[in-house]
C-alpha positions, 0 to 999 in steps of 0.5 A: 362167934361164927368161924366159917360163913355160908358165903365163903364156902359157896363161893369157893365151890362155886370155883371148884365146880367151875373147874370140875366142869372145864375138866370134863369140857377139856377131856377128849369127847371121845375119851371119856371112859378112859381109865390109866388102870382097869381097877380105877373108875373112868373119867367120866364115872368120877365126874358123874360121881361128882355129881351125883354125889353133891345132889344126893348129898345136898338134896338129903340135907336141904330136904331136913333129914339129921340122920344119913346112916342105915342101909337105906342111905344109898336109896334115900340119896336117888330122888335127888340125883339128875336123871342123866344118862349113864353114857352123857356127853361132855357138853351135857355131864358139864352143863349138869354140873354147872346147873347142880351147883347154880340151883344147890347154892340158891338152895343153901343160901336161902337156909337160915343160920339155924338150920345149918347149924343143926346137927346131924350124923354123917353115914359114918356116924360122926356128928356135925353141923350142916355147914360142916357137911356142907363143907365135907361135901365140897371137900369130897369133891376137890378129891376126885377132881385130883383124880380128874386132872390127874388123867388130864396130865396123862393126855398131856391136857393142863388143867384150868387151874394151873392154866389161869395161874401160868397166865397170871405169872405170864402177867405180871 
């Protein structure tokens, strides 16, 4: 019995992603090194990190690998990243990030039932599915795009989900 379907996750990421992009396209242009600390990663390095984050990711599991551990691991991801310069706009971060998700999911949904249910060892050494890795990676981007819209609220910029929500409540 399948408990988690490919379809679904895409789909929900699909919206994650959207609203990851509108976050970048909603931060101040001119702001987006902007850090509320000097020990925290700017705003746009966590979207670059996003980014670079689900391509290598992805990029490493759709090409077969089963094994991400190794001091190697950080090398084996940069074949699959972007080549997008460090100091990238908003217009040019966000249609990357809209780009990686449109060609990711097309990849991801070609694999068969098999293939994601492979199993692999993740670089901390914990064994599971592709589709669970496939999930792990999503995961691991709701969690920097908090750190986003949390520095959107510090410029007083309400993020897209809160906003489509307060619109829906304003419907009703």
């Amino acid at each position: 019995m399948v408990m988690i379907r490919l379809e679904q996750i895409l789909d929900s990421w699909k919206t994650i992603r959207q609203d990851t992009a509108a976050a970048v396209e909603d931060f101040p242009a001119g702001e987006l090194d902007y850090k509320p600390t000097p020990e925290v990663e700017s705003f746009r390095a966590i979207a670059t990190h996003i980014l670079n984050a689900s391509d290598g990711l992805l990029g490493l599991l759709l090409s077969g690998a089963d094994d991400f551990t190794g001091p190697n691991f950080r090398d084996r991801l940069k074949p699959y990243l972007r080549a997008l310069p460090e100091s990238a706009g908003a217009p040019e971060l966000a249609a990357a990030l809209r780009d990686s998700m449109a060609q990711r999911t097309v990849e991801l949904a070609a694999k068969s039932p098999e293939f994601l249910a492979q199993i692999i060892t993740r670089f901390d050494g914990q064994k599971l599915t592709r589709l669970e890795m496939v999930q792990f990676i999503k995961e691991h981007e709701l969690t920097h795009r908090s750190q986003m819209f949390m520095y959107l609220r510090l410029k007083g910029i309400v993020p897209a989900t809160t906003r489509r929500r307060m619109a829906k409540q304003a419907g009703k």
